[in-house]
C-alpha positions as CSV (number, residue, x, y, z in Angstrom):
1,X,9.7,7.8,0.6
2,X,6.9,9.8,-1.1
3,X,5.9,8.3,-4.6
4,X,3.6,11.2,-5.6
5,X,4.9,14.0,-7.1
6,X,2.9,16.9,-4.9
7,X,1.8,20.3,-6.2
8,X,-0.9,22.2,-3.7
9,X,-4.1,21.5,-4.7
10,X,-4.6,25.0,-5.0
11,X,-2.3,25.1,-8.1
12,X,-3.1,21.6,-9.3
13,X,-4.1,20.6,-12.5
14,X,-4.8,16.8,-12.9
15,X,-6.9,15.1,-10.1
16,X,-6.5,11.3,-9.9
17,X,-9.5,9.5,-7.9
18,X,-8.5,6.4,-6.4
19,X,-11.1,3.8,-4.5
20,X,-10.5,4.2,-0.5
21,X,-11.2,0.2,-0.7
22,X,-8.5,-0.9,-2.8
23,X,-5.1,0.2,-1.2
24,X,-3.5,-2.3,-3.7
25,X,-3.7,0.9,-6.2
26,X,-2.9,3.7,-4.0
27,X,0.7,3.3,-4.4
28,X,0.1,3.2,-8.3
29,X,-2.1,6.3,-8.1
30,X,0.5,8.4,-6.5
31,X,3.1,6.9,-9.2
32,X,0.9,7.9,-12.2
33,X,2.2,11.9,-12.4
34,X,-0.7,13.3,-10.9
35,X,-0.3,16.7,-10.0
36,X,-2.3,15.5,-6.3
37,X,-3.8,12.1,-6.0
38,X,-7.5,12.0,-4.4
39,X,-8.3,8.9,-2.1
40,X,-11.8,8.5,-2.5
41,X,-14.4,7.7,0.4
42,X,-17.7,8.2,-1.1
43,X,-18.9,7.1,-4.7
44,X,-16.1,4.7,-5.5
45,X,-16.9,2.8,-2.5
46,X,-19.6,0.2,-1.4
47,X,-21.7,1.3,1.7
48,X,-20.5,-2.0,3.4
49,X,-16.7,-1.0,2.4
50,X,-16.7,2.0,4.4
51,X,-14.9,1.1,7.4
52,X,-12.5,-0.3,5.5
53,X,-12.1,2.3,3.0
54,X,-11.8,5.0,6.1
55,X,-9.3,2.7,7.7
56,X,-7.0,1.7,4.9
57,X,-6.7,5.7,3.9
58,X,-5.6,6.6,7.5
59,X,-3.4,3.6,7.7
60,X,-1.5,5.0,4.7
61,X,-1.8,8.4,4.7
62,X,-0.2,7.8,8.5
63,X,3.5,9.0,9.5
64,X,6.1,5.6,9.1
65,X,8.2,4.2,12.1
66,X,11.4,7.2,13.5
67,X,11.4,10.2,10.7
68,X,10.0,8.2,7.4
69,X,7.2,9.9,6.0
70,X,3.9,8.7,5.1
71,X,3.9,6.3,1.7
72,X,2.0,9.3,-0.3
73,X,0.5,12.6,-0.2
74,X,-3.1,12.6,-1.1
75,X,-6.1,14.4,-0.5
76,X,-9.5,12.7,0.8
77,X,-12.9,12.5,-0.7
78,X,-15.5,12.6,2.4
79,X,-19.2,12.3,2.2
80,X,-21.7,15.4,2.3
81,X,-21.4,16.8,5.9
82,X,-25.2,15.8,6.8
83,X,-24.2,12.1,5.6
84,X,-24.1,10.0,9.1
85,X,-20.4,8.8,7.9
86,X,-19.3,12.3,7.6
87,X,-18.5,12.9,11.4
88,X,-16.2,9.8,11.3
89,X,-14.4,10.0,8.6
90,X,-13.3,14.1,9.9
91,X,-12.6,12.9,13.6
92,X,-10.3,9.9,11.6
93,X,-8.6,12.0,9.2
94,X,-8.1,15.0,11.5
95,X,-6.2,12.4,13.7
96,X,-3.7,12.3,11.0
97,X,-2.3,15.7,11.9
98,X,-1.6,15.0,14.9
99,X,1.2,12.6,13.3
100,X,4.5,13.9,11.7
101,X,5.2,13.4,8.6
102,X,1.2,12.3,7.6
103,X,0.6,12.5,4.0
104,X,-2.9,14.3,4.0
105,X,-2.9,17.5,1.8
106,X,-6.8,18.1,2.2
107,X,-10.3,17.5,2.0
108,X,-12.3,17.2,-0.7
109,X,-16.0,17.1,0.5
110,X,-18.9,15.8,-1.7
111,X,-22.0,16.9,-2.0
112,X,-21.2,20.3,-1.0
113,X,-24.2,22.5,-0.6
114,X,-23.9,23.8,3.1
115,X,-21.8,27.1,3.5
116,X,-22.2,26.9,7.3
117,X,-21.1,23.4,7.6
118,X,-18.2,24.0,5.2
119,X,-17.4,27.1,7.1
120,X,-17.2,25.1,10.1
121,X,-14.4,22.2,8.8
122,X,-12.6,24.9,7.4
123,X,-12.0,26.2,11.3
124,X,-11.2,22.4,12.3
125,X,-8.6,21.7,9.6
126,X,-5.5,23.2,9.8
127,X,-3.9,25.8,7.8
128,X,-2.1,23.7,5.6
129,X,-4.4,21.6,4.4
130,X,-6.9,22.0,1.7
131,X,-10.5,21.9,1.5
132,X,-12.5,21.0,-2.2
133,X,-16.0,21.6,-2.1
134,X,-17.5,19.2,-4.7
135,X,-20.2,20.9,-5.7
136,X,-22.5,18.2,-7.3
137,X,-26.3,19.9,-6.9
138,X,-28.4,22.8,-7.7
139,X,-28.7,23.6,-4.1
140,X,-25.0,23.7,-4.4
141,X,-24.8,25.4,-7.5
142,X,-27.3,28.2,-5.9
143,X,-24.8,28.5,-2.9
144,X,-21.6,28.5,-4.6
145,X,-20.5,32.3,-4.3
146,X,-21.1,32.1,-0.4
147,X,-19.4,28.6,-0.4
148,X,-16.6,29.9,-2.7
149,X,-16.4,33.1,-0.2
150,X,-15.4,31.0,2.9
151,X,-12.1,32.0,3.9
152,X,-9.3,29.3,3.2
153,X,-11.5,27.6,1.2
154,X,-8.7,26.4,-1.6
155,X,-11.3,25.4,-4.3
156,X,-14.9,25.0,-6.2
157,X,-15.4,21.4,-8.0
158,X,-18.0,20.3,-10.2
159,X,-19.5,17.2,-10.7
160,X,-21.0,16.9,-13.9
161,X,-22.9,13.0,-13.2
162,X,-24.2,13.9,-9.8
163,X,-25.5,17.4,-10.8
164,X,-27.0,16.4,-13.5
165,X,-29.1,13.0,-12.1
166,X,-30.1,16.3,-9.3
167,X,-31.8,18.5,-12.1
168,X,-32.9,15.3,-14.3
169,X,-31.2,17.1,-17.4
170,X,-28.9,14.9,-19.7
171,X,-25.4,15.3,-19.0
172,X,-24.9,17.0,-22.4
173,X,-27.5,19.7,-21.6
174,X,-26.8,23.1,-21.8
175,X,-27.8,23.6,-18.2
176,X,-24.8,22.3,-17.2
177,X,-22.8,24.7,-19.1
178,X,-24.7,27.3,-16.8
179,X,-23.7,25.9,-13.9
180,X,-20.0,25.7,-15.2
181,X,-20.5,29.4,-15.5
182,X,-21.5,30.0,-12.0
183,X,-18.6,28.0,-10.2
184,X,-16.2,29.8,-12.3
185,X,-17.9,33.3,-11.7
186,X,-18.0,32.0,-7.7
187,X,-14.3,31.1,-8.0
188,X,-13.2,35.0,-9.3
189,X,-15.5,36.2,-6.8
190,X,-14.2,34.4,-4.1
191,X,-10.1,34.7,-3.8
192,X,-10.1,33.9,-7.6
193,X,-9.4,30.7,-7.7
194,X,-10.5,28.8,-11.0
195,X,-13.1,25.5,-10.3
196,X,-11.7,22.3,-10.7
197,X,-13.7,20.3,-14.1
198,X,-15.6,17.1,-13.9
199,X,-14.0,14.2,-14.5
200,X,-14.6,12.9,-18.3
201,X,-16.2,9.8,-18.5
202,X,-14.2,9.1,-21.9
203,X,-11.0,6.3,-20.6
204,X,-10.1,4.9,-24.3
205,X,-10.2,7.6,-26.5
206,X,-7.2,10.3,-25.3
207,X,-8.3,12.7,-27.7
208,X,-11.4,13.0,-26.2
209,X,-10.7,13.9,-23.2
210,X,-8.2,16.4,-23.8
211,X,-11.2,18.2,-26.5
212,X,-12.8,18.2,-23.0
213,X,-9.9,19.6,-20.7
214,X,-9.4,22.4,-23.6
215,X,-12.9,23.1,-23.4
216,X,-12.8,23.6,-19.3
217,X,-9.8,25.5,-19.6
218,X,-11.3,28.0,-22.7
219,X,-14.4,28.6,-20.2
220,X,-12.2,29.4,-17.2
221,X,-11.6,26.2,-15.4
222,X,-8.3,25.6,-13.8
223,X,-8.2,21.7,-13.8
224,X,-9.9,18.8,-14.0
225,X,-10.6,15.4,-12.0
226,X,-9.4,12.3,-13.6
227,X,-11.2,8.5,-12.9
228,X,-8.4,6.7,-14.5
229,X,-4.4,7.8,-15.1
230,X,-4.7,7.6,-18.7
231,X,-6.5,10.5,-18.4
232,X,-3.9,12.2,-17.1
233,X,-1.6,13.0,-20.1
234,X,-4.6,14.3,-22.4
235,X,-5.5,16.6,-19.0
236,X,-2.5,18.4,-19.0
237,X,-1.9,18.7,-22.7
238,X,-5.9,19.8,-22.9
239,X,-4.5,22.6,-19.9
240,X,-1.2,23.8,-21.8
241,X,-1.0,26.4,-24.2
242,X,-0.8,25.3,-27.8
243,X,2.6,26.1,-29.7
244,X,0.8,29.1,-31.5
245,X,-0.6,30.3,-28.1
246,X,3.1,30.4,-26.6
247,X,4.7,32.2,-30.2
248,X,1.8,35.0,-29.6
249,X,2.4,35.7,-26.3
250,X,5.7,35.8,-27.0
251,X,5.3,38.1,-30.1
252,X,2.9,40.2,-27.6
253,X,4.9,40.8,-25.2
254,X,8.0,41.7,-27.6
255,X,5.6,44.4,-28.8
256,X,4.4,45.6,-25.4
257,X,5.2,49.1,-25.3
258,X,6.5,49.4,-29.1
259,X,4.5,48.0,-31.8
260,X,0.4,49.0,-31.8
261,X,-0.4,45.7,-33.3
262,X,0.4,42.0,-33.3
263,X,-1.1,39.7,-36.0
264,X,-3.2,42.7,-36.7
265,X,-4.5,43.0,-32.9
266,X,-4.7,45.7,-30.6
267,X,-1.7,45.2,-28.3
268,X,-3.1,47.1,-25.1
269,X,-3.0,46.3,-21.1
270,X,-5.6,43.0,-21.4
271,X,-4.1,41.8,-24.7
272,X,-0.8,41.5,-22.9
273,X,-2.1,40.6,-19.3
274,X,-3.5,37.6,-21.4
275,X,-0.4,36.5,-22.8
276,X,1.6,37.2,-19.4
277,X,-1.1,34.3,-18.3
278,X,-0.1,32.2,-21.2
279,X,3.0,32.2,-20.8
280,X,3.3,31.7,-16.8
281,X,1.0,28.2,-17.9
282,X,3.8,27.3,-20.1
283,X,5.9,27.7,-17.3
284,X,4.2,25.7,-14.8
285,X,3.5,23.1,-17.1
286,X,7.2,22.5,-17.8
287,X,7.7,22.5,-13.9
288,X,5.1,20.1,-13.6
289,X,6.8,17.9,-16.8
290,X,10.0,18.4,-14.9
291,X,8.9,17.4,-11.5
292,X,7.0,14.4,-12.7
């Protein structure tokens, strides 16, 4: 039986990393609500854990004895593709699909920088599955519209720590804002898929991080990676609309067609294509609340 409640990660809005080394959480991950749970291969993981880390997540992401299905659904973390793990950890993960009833959903790759190297997983993996690219550089940053323009590439990342230790800026510069701007641009550009936000390195303070997740979603983000499940809740609620956002789309749409204004507002086709999009987040939200 599945314990994580799946959404494709295309659609997905929380992101919960779990270490590849400690299988004695994965069960918990996938229990948390997570819209997809991400076992994680590379930073959350001692060099001399690898093997272990590679060989735990295959051992649980692998199809159970007659028609049981794997214990979770989860996508991977894998290192950069010119890391000398990277090679290994594909070949064991693409082993998976060979298996019915496997509960991988996807790569996410780190580091990601190389179009060409992406392009060529892309043609390895299956259809199904999803492939991430973490984009965590400025050589990454630079490449992200030709990354983002690989076809079946599900979604653009961004990690905020890595990127920013790359261009020796503080994590609060405002360089990293402009590099939020080019992953979302890339995204729209691409199929139009909205990046996935950097994790917030806030665990304590709930309010905090869902300031953060508003922020990501006001400048065009689509979700947002989480380091631990508290995160979670303050995630989503940061992605919803707000009660007034919901009882404007609502009074725009009443007025679509009728009434020139709303709350003294132009009500013309991008006024109510907006609220359309407000509402239809409202909706998946509740599905997600639902399903969870």
């Amino acid at each position: 039986m599945k314990h994580s409640f799946h959404v494709h990660p295309r659609d997905a809005v929380t992101f919960l990393f779990v270490p590849g080394d400690r299988p004695d959480r994965f069960v918990k991950a996938a229990s948390a609500g997570a819209d997809a749970v991400i076992v994680d291969l590379e930073d959350a993981v001692a060099p001399a854990n690898a093997d272990a880390a590679l060989a735990n997540t295959v051992s649980t992401l692998s199809a159970r004895p007659a028609h049981e299905q794997a214990d979770i659904v989860a996508l991977v973390r894998v290192h950069p593709s010119g890391s000398p793990l990277f090679e290994a950890q594909i070949t064991a993960l693409l082993s998976l699909t060979m298996l019915t009833g496997h509960g991988l959903s996807g790569l996410m790759v780190a580091k990601a920088e190389d179009p060409v190297a992406l392009h060529d997983l892309r043609r390895r993996l299956p259809v199904e599955l999803a492939l991430i690219a973490l984009i965590e550089s400025a050589r990454g940053v630079a490449a992200a519209e030709q990354i983002a323009a690989i076809p079946g590439l599900t979604r653009l990342a961004f990690g905020a720590l890595d990127f920013a230790l790359d261009v020796g800026a503080e994590p609060d510069s405002s360089v990293l804002d402009h590099a939020r701007d080019r992953l979302v641009l890339a995204g729209r550009l691409g199929d139009g898929s909205a990046p996935v936000e950097s994790p917030s390195t806030e665990i304590t303070d709930g309010e905090k991080v869902r300031t953060a997740a508003a922020r990501a979603r006001r400048n065009g983000f689509g979700g947002m990676l989480a380091i631990h499940p508290a995160q979670l809740e303050p995630i989503a609620a940061g992605f919803a609309p707000t009660v007034d956002q919901v009882a404007w789309a609502t009074e725009v749409l009443a007025a679509e067609g009728g009434a020139a204004q709303v709350r003294g507002q132009l009500v013309d086709r991008p006024v109510t294509e907006r609220a359309k999009g407000i509402l239809l987040r409202q909706a998946a939200a509740d599905a997600r609340q639902a399903g969870h």
